[in-house]
Backbone as JSON Lines, residues from 0, in Angstrom:
{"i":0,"aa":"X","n":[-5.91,-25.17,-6.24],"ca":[-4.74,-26.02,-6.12],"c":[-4.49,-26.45,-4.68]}
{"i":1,"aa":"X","n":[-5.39,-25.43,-3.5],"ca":[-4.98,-26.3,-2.39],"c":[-5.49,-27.63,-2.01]}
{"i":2,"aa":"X","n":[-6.31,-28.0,-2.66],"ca":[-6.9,-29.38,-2.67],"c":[-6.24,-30.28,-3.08]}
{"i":3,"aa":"X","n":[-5.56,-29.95,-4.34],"ca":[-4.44,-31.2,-4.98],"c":[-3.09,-30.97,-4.05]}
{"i":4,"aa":"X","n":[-2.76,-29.79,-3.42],"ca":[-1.62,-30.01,-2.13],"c":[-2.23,-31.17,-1.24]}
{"i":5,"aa":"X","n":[-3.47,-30.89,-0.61],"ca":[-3.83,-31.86,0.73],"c":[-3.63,-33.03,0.25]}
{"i":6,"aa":"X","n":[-4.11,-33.32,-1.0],"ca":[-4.43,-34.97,-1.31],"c":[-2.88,-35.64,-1.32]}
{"i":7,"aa":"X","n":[-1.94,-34.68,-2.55],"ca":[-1.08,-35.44,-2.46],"c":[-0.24,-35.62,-1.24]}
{"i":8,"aa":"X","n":[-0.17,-34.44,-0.64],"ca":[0.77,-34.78,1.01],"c":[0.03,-36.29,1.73]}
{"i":9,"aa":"X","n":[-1.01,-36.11,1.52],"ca":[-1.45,-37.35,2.52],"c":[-1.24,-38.8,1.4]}
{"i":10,"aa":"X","n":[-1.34,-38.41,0.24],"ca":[-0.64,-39.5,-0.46],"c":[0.74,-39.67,-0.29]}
{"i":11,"aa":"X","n":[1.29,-38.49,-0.13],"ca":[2.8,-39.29,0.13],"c":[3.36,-39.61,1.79]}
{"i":12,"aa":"X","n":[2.03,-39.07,2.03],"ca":[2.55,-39.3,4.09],"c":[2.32,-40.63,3.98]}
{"i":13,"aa":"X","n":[1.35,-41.22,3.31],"ca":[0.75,-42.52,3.85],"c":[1.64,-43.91,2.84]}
{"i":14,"aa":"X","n":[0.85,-43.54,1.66],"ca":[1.89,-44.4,0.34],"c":[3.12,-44.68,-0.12]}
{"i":15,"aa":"X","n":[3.28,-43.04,0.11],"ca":[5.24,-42.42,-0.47],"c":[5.89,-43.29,1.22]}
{"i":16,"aa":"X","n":[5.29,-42.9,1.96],"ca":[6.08,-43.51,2.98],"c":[6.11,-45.22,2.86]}
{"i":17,"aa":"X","n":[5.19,-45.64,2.96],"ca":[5.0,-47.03,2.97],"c":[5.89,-47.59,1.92]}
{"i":18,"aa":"X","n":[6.05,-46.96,0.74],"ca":[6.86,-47.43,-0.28],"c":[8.31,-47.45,0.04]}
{"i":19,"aa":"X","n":[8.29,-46.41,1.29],"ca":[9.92,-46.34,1.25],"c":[10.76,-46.91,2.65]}
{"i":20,"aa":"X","n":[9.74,-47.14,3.22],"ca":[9.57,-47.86,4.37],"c":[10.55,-49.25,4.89]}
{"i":21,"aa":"X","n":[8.98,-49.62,3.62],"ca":[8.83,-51.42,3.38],"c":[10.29,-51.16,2.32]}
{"i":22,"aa":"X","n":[10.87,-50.95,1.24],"ca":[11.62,-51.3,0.54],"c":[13.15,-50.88,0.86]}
{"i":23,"aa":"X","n":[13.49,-49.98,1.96],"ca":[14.58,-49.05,1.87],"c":[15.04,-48.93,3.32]}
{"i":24,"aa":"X","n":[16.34,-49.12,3.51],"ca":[16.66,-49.0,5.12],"c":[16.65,-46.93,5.31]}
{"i":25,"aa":"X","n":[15.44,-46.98,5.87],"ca":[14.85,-45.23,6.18],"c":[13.85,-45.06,7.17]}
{"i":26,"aa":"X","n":[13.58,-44.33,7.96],"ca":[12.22,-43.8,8.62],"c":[11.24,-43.0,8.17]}
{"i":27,"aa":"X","n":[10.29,-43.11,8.04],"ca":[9.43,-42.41,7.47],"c":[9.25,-41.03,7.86]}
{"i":28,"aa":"X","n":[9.11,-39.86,6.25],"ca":[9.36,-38.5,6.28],"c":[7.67,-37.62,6.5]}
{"i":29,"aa":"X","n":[8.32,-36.47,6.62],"ca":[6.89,-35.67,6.67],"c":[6.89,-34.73,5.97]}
{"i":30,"aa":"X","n":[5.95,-35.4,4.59],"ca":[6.0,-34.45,3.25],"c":[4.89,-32.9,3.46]}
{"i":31,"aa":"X","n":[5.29,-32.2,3.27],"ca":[4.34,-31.14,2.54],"c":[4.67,-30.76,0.92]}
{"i":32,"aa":"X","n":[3.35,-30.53,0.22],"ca":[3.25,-30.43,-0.78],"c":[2.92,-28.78,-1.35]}
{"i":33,"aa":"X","n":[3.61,-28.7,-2.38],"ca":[3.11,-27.61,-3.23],"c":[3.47,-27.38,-4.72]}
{"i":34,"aa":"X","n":[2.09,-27.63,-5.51],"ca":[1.43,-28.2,-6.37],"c":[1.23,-26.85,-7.1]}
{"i":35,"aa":"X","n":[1.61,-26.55,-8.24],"ca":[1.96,-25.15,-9.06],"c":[1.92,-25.0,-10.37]}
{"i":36,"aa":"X","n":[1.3,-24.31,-11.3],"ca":[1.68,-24.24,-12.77],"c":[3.41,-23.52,-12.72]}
{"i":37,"aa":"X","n":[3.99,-24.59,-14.29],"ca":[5.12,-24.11,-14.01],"c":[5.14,-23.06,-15.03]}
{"i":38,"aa":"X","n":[6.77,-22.53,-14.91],"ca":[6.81,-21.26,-15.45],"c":[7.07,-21.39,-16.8]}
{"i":39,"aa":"X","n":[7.62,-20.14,-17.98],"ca":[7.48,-20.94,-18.89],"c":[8.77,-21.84,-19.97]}
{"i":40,"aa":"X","n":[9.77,-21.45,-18.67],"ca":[11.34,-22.21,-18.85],"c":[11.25,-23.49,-18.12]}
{"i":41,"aa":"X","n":[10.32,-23.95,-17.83],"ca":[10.44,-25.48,-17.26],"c":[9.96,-26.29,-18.6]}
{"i":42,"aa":"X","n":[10.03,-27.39,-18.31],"ca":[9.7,-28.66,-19.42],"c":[8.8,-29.41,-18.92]}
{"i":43,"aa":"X","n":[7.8,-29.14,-18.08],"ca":[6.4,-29.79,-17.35],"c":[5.98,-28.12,-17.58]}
{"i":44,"aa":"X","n":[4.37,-29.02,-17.42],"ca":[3.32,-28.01,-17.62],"c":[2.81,-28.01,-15.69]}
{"i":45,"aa":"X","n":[3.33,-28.47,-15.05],"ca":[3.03,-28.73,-13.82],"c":[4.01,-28.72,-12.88]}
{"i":46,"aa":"X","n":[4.52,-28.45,-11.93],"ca":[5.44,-28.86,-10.56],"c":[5.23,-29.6,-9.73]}
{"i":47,"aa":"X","n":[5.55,-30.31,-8.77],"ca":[4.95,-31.1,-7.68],"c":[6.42,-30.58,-6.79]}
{"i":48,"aa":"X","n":[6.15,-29.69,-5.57],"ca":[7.38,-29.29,-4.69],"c":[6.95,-30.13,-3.99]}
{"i":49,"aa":"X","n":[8.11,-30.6,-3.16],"ca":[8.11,-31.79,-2.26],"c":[9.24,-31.29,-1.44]}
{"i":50,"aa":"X","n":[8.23,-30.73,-0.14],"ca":[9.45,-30.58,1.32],"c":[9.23,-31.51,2.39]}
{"i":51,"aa":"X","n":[10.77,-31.96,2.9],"ca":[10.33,-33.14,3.53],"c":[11.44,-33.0,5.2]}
{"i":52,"aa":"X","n":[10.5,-33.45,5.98],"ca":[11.17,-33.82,7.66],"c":[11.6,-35.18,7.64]}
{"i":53,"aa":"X","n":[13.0,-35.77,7.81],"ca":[14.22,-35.08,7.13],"c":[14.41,-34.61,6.19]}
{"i":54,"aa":"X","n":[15.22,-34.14,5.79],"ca":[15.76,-33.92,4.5],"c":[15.84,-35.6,3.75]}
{"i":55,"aa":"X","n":[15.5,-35.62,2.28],"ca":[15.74,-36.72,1.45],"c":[17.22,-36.93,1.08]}
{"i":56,"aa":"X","n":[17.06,-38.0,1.09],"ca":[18.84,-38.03,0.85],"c":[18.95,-38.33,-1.03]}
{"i":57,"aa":"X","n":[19.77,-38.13,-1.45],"ca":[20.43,-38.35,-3.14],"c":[20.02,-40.18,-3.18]}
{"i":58,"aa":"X","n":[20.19,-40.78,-2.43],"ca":[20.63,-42.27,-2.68],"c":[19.54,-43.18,-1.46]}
{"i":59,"aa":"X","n":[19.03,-44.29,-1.7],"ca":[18.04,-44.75,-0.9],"c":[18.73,-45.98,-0.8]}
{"i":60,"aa":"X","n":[19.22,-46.99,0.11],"ca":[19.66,-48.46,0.41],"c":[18.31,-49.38,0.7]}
{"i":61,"aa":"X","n":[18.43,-49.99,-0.65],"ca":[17.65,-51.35,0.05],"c":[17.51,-51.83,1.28]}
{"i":62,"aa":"X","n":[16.43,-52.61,1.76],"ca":[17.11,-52.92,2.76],"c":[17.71,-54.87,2.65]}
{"i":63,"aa":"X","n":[18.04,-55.84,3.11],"ca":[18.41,-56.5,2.8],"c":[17.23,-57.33,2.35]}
{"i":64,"aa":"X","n":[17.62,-58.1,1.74],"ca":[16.88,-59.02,0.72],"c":[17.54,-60.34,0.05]}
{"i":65,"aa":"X","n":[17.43,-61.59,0.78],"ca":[18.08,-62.77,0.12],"c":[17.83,-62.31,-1.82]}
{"i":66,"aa":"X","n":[16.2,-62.13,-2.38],"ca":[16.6,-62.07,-3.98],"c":[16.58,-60.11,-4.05]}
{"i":67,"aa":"X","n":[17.46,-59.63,-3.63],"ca":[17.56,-58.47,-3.83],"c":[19.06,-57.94,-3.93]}
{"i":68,"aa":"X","n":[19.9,-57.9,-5.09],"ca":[21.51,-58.24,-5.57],"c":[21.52,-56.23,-5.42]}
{"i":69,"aa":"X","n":[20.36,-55.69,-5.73],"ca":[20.8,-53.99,-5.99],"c":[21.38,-53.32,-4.71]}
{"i":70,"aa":"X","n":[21.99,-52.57,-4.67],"ca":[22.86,-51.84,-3.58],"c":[21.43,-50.73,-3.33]}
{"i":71,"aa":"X","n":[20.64,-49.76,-3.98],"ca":[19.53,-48.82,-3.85],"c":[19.13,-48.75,-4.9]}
{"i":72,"aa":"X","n":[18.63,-47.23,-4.78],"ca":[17.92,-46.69,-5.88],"c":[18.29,-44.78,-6.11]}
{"i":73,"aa":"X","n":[18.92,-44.32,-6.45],"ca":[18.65,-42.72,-6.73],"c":[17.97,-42.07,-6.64]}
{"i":74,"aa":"X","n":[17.55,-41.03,-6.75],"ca":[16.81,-39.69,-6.23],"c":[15.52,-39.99,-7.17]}
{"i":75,"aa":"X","n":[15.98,-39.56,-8.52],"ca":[15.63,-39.54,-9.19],"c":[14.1,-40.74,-9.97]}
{"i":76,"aa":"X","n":[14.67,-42.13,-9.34],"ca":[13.9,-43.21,-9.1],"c":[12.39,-43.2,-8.38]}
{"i":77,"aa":"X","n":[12.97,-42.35,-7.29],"ca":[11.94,-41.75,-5.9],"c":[11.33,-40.77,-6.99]}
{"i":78,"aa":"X","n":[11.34,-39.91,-7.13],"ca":[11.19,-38.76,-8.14],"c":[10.26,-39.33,-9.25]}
{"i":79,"aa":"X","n":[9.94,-40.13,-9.81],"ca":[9.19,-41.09,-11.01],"c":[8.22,-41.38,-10.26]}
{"i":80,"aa":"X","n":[8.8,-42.71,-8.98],"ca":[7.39,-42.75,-8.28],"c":[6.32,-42.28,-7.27]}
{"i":81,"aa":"X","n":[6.9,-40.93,-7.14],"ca":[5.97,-39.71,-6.82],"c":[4.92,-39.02,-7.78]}
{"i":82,"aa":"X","n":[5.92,-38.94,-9.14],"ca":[5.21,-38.76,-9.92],"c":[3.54,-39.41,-10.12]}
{"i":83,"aa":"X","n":[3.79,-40.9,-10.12],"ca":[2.46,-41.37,-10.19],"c":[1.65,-40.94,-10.0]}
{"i":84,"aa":"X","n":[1.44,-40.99,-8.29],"ca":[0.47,-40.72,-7.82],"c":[-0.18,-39.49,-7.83]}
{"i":85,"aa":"X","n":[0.2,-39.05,-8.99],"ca":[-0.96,-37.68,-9.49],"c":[-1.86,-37.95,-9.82]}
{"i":86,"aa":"X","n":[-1.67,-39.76,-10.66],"ca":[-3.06,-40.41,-11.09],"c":[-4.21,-40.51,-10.12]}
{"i":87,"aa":"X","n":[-3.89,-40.78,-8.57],"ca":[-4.62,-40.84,-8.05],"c":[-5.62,-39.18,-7.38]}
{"i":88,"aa":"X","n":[-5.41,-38.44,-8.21],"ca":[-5.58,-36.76,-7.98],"c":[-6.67,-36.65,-9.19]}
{"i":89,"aa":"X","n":[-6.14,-36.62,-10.24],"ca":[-6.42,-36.83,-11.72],"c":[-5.79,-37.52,-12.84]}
{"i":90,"aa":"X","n":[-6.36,-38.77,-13.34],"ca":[-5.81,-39.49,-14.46],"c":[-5.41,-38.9,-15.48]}
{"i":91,"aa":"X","n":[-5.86,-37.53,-15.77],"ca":[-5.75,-36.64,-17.24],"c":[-3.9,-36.51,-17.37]}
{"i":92,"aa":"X","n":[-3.55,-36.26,-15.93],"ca":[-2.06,-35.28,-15.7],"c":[-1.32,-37.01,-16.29]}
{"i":93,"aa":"X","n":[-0.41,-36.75,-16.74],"ca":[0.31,-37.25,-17.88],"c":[0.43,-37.33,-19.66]}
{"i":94,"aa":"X","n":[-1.08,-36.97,-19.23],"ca":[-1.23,-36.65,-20.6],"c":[-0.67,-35.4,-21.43]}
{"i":95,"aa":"X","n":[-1.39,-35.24,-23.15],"ca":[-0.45,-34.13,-23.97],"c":[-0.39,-33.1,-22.85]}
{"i":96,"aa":"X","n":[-0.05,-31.73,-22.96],"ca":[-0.36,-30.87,-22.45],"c":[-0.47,-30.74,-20.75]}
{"i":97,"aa":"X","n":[-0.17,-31.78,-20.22],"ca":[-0.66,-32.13,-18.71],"c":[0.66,-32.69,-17.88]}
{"i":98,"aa":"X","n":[1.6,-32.44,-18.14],"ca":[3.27,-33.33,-17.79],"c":[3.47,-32.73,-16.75]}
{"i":99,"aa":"X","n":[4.07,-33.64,-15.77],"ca":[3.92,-33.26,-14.19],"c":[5.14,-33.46,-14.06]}
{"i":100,"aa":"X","n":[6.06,-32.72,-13.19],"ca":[7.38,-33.03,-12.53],"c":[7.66,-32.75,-11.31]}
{"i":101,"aa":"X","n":[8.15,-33.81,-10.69],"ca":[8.53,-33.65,-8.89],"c":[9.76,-32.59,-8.78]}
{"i":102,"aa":"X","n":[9.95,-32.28,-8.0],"ca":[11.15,-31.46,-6.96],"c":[11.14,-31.57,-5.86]}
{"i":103,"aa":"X","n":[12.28,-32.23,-5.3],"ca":[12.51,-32.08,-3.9],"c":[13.58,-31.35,-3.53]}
{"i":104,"aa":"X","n":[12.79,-30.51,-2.53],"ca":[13.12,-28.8,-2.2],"c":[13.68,-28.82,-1.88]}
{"i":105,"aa":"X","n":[14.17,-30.37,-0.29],"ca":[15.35,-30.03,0.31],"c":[16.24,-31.79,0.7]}
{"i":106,"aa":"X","n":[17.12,-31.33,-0.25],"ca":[18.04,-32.77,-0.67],"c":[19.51,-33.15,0.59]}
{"i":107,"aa":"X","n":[19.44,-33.5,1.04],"ca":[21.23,-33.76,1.48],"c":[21.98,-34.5,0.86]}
């Protein structure tokens, strides 16, 4: 599993950032990853911990945009498209048996 930590941290140092960069009035964070079978009271067969320099905030602001009417996006939003990029780890994880879920460790 420390291999799927390296990949995804540098997926989200490089991508996760760029995504949040380009779309969101923010500076770019410094993820570490840790990538875990979950236990057997979770509802993923997988974890994705996500600690980050700063802390992530609950709420992300656009940044301005003549066709852009939305005020942000939620945690939770961020949280989905982290998810993804497990595809780029292994395509299998989404599948039956294979359900992946983010956590971010440390929220303000």
């Amino acid at each position: 599993m420390d291999n799927v930590n390296k990949i995804l941290g540098k997926l989200y140092n490089t991508m996760g950032n760029d995504y949040l960069t380009k779309n969101f009035e923010t500076g770019p964070f410094e993820f570490k990853v840790n990538f875990r079978k979950s236990e057997d009271d979770d509802l993923q067969d997988y974890i994705i911990e996500v600690y980050s320099i700063p802390d992530i905030p609950r709420r992300f602001t656009y940044k301005p945009s003549k066709k852009n009417d939305l005020d942000g996006i939620h945690i939770s939003v961020l949280k989905h498209k982290f998810r993804e990029y497990i595809k780029y780890v292994d395509p299998t994880f989404g599948e039956f048996r294979k359900t992946v879920g983010v956590k971010f460790m440390n929220v303000k």
